[in-house]
C-alpha positions in Angstrom: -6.5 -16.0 -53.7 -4.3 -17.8 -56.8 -0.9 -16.0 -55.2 -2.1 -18.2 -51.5 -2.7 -20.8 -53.1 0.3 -21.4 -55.0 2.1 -20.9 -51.8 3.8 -17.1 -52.8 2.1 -15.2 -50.0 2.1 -17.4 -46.5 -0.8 -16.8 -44.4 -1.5 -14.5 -41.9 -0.7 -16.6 -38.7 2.5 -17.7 -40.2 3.9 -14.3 -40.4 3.0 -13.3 -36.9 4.8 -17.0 -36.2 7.9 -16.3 -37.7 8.0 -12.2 -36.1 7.5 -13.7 -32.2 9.7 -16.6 -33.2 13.5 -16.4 -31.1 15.2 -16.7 -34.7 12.8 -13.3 -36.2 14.9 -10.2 -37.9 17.7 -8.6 -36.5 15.1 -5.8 -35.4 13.2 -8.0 -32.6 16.7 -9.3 -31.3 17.7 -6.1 -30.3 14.5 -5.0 -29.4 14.6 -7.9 -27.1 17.8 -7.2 -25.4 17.0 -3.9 -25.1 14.1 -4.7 -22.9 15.5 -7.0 -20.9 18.6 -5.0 -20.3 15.6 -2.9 -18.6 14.2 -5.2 -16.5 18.0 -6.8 -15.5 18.6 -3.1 -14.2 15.4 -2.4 -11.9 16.8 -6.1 -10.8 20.3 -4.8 -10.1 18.9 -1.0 -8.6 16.5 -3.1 -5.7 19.6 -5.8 -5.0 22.3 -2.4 -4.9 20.0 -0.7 -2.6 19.8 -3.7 -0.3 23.6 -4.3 -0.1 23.9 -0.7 0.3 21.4 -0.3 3.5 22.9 -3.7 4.6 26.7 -2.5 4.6 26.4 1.2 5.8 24.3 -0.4 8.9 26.9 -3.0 9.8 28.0 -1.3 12.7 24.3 -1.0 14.5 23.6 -4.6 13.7 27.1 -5.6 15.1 26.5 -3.9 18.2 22.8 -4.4 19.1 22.1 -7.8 16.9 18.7 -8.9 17.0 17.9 -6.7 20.4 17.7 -3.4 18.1 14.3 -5.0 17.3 13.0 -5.3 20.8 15.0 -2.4 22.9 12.4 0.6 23.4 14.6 3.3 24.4 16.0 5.6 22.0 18.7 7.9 23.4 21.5 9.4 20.4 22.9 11.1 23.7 23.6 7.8 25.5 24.1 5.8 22.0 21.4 3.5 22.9 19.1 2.7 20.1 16.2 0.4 19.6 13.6 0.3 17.1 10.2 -1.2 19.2 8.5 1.6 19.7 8.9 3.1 15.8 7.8 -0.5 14.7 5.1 -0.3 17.1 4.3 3.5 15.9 4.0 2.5 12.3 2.2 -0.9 12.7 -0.2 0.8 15.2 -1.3 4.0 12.8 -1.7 1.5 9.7 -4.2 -0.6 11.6 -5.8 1.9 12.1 -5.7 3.5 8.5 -7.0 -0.3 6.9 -10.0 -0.2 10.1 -11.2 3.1 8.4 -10.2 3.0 4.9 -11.1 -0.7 4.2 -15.2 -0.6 4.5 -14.9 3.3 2.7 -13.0 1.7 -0.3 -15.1 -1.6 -0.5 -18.5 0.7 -0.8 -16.7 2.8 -3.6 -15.6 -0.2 -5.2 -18.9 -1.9 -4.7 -21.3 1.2 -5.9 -18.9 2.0 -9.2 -19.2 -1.5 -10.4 -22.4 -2.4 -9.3 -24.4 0.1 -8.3 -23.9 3.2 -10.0 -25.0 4.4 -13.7 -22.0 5.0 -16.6 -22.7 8.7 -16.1 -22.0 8.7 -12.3 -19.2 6.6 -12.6 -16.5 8.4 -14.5 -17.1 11.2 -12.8 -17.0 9.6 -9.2 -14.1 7.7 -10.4 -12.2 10.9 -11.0 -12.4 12.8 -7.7 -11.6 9.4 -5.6 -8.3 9.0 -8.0 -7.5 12.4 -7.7 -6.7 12.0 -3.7 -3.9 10.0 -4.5 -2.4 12.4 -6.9 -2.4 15.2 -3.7 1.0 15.6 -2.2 1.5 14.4 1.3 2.9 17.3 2.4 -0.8 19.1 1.5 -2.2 16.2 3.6 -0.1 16.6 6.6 -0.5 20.8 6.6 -4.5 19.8 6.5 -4.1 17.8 9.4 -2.4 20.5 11.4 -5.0 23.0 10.5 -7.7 21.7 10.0 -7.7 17.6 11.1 -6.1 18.1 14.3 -8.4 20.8 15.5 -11.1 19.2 14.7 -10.7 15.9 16.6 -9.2 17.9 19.3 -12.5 19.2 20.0 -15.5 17.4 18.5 -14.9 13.8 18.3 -11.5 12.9 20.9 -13.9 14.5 24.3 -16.8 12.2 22.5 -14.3 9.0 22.5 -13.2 9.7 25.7 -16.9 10.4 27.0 -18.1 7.0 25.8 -15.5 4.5 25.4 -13.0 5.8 28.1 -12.9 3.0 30.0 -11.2 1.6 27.2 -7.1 1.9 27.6 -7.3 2.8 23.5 -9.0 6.0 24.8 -7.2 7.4 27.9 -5.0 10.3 28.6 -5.0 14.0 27.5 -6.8 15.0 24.4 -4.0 17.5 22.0 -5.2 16.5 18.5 -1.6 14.9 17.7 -1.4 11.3 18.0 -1.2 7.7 16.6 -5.5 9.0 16.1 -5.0 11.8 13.7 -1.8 9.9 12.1 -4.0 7.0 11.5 -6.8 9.1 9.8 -4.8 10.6 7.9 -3.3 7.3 6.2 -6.9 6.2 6.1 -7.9 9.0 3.2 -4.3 8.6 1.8 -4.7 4.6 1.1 -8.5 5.0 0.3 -7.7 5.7 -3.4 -5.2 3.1 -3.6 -7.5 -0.1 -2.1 -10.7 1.5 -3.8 -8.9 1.7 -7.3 -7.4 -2.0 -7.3 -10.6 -3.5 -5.9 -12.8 -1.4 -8.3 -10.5 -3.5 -11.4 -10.8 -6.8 -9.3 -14.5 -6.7 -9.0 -14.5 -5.4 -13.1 -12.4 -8.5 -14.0 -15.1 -10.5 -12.2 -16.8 -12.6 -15.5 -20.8 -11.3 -16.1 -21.3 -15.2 -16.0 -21.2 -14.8 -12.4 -23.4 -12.3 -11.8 -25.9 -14.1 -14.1 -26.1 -17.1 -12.8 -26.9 -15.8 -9.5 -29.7 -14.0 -11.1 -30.7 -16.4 -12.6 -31.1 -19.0 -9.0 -33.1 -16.0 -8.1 -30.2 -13.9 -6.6 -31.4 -10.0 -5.3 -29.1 -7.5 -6.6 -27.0 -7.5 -3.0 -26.7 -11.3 -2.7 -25.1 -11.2 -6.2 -22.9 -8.4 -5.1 -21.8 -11.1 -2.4 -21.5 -13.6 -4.9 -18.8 -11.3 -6.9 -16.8 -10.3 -3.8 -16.7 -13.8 -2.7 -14.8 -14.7 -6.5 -13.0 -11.2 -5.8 -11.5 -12.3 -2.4 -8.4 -13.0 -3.4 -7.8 -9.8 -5.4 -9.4 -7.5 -2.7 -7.1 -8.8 0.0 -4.1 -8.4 -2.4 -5.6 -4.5 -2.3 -5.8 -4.3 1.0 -2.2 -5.4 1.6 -1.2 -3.2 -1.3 -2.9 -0.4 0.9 -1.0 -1.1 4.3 2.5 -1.3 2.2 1.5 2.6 1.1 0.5 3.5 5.0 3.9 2.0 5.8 6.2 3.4 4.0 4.3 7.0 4.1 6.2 9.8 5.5 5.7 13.9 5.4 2.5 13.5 5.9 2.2 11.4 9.4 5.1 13.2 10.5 3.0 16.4 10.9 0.7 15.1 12.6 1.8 11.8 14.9 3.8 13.8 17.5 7.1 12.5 16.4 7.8 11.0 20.1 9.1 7.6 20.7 6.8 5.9 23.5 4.9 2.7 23.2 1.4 3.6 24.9 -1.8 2.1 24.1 -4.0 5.5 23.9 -4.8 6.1 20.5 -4.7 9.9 22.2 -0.6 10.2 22.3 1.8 10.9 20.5 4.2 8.2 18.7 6.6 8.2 16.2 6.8 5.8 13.0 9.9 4.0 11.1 9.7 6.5 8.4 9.0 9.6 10.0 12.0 9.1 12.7 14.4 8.6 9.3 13.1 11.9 7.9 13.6 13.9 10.6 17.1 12.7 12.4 19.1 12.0 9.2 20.4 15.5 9.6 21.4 15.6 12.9 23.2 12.1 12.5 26.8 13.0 13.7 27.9 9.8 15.2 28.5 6.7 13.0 26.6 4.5 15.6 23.6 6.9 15.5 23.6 6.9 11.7 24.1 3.2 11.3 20.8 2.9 13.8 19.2 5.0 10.9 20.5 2.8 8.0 19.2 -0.3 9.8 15.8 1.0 10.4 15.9 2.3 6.8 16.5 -1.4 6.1 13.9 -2.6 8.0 11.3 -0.6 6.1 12.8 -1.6 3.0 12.5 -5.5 3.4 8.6 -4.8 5.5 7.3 -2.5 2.3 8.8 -5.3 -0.5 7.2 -8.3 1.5 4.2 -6.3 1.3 3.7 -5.7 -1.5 5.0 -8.8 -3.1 2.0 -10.5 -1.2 -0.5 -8.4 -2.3 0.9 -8.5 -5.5 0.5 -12.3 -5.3 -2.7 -12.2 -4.7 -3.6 -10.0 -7.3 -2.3 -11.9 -10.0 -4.5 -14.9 -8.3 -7.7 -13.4 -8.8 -6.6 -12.4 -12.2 -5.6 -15.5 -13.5 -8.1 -17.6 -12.2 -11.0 -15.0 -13.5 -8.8 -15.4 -17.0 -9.2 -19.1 -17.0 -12.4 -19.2 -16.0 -13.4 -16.3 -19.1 -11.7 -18.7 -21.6 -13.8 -21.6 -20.5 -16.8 -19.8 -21.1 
C-alpha cells in the first residue's frame, strides 16, 4: 500500500496502458509487425490468385466477352464454349441443397439452444459437427451406392406419381441428377448453417428471452422472439451455407451426371462450375479450351468471395448489435 502510494509501483491499468500503447517495448513492435506481415500476405495470396485466373483466361474473355456467360453449348471439339448451363447446374443444385438443409439446420439450432437439456446437447452437438469433418469423396461414393439407388426406386416413381404434372418432375427416373446432387449438398451444408446459427441464437442476450416470459410469452413464442433478434445472423448462415454448396466439388460430381444441358427436371442430369473444372482440366490441350476453364475458375472465385463476404456481413451484424445491446444491460 505505502510503495502505491508514494507513486513507486503504478497501478494496474497503467501498466496494461503503457503494454497496448503504439510506443510499448521492442517486444510488442515486432510482435506487431509480425502479425500484420500475416494478414498483408493472405491479402496478397487472394489479390495473386485473382490476377492469375484473370491473365491465364484472357484469351476466352477476348474471344467470347460477356456472351461466355449466356452461350449454352459447350463443344472443345468445335471450340465453342459457354458457361449457362454449368451456372445454371450449380445455382439449380444449391437451391435445392438451402430448400432441404435450411428447415433441418434451424430445428437443430433451435432444439440445442432452446430445447434440449446440457446432457443431450454436447452429445448431439458432436455427431452433427462430425458430418462436416467427412470427406466429400466418402459422400459422393454414398451417393452412388447407396443415395442414388435409393431415390431411383422409392421416392423419384413417388415424385413422378404425384407431382408429375409438374415440369420439375418429368422425364426418365436413373438416380443421377440435379435431385441426388442437390441432396447430397443438403447433408453436406447442414453442419455448416446448423453450427453458425446454433452460436447466433447462443449470442442472443437471456434478457430477451425473459422479457418475453415475463409478457406472458409460451416457450415457442419466445423461441420466435430470439430468431426474430437472430435474423440477421441466421441469414448470414444461410448464405455461408450456399457459398459451401457452390464451391463443392468431388462429391456432386459423382452423383450430378456431369452433362451440360439446361432442363427443368430435377430428374436429369447436369453438370456444375466446379465439377466441369475437376474433370476437363486434364484433357485441356487447346489454349482456348483451357482459357474457357480459367474463366469459369474465375467465375467461381469472385461468386464463392461475394458470398461469403455477405454472410459474413451479416454475421458480424447480429454480433455487434447483440454486443451493444449486452453492454447496455
Amino acid at each position: 500500500m505505502n510503495e502505491r502510494a508514494g507513486g513507486q509501483r503504478p497501478p494496474l491499468n497503467e501498466k496494461l496502458r503503457r503494454a497496448l500503447s503504439p510506443t510499448g517495448n521492442t517486444g510488442d513492435a515486432i510482435f506487431r509487425a509480425a502479425m500484420f506481415a500475416v494478414a498483408l500476405l493472405m491479402v496478397l495470396i487472394v489479390m495473386a490468385m485473382i490476377l492469375a485466373l484473370a491473365s491465364h483466361s484472357r484469351l476466352s474473355i477476348r474471344q467470347f466477352g460477356f456472351g461466355f456467360l449466356t452461350n449454352r453449348e459447350w463443344n472443345p471439339i468445335k471450340d465453342q464454349f459457354g458457361a449457362l448451363a454449368f451456372i445454371y447446374g450449380t445455382i439449380v443444385s444449391s437451391l435445392i441443397a438451402l430448400v432441404i438443409s435450411v428447415p433441418l439446420s434451424l430445428g437443430i439450432a433451435i432444439f440445442l439452444v432452446e430445447q434440449a437439456p446440457h446432457y443431450l446437447s454436447r452429445p448431439i452437438t458432436f455427431l452433427v459437427e462430425l458430418l462436416a469433418a467427412i470427406p466429400s469423396v466418402v459422400y459422393g461414393v454414398w451417393g452412388i451406392f447407396v443415395l442414388a439407388p435409393f431415390l431411383r426406386v422409392h421416392v423419384d416413381p413417388q415424385l413422378a406419381r404425384w407431382f408429375g404434372w409438374l415440369p420439375l418432375f418429368q422425364g426418365p427416373i436413373t438416380g443421377i441428377g440435379l435431385l441426388t446432387g442437390g441432396i447430397i449438398l443438403a447433408i453436406m451444408v447442414t453442419p455448416i448453417i446448423s453450427a453458425v446459427v446454433r452460436d447466433v441464437l447462443s449470442a442472443v442476450p437471456n434478457t430477451q428471452r425473459e422479457a418475453a416470459l415475463a409478457l406472458g410469452a409460451t416457450k415457442w413464442e419466445t423461441t420466435l422472439v430470439v430468431l426474430v433478434n437472430g435474423a440477421p445472423g441466421i441469414a448470414g448462415a444461410v448464405i455461408l451455407g450456399l457459398g459451401r454448396a457452390i464451391g463443392e466439388t468431388m462429391a456432386v460430381t459423382m452423383v450430378i451426371g456431369n452433362r451440360p444441358e439446361i432442363s427443368l427436371s430435377l430428374f436429369q442430369p447436369s453438370y456444375t462450375l466446379a465439377s466441369v473444372i475437376a474433370n476437363e482440366f486434364t484433357e485441356a490441350t487447346a489454349d482456348i479450351y483451357l482459357s474457357s476453364l480459367i474463366e469459369l475458375g474465375l467465375i467461381l472465385f469472385f461468386v464463392t468471395f461475394v458470398v461469403n463476404a455477405i454472410a459474413r456481413l451479416l454475421v458480424w451484424r447480429v454480433t455487434r448489435k447483440t454486443a451493444g445491446v449486452g453492454m447496455a444491460a
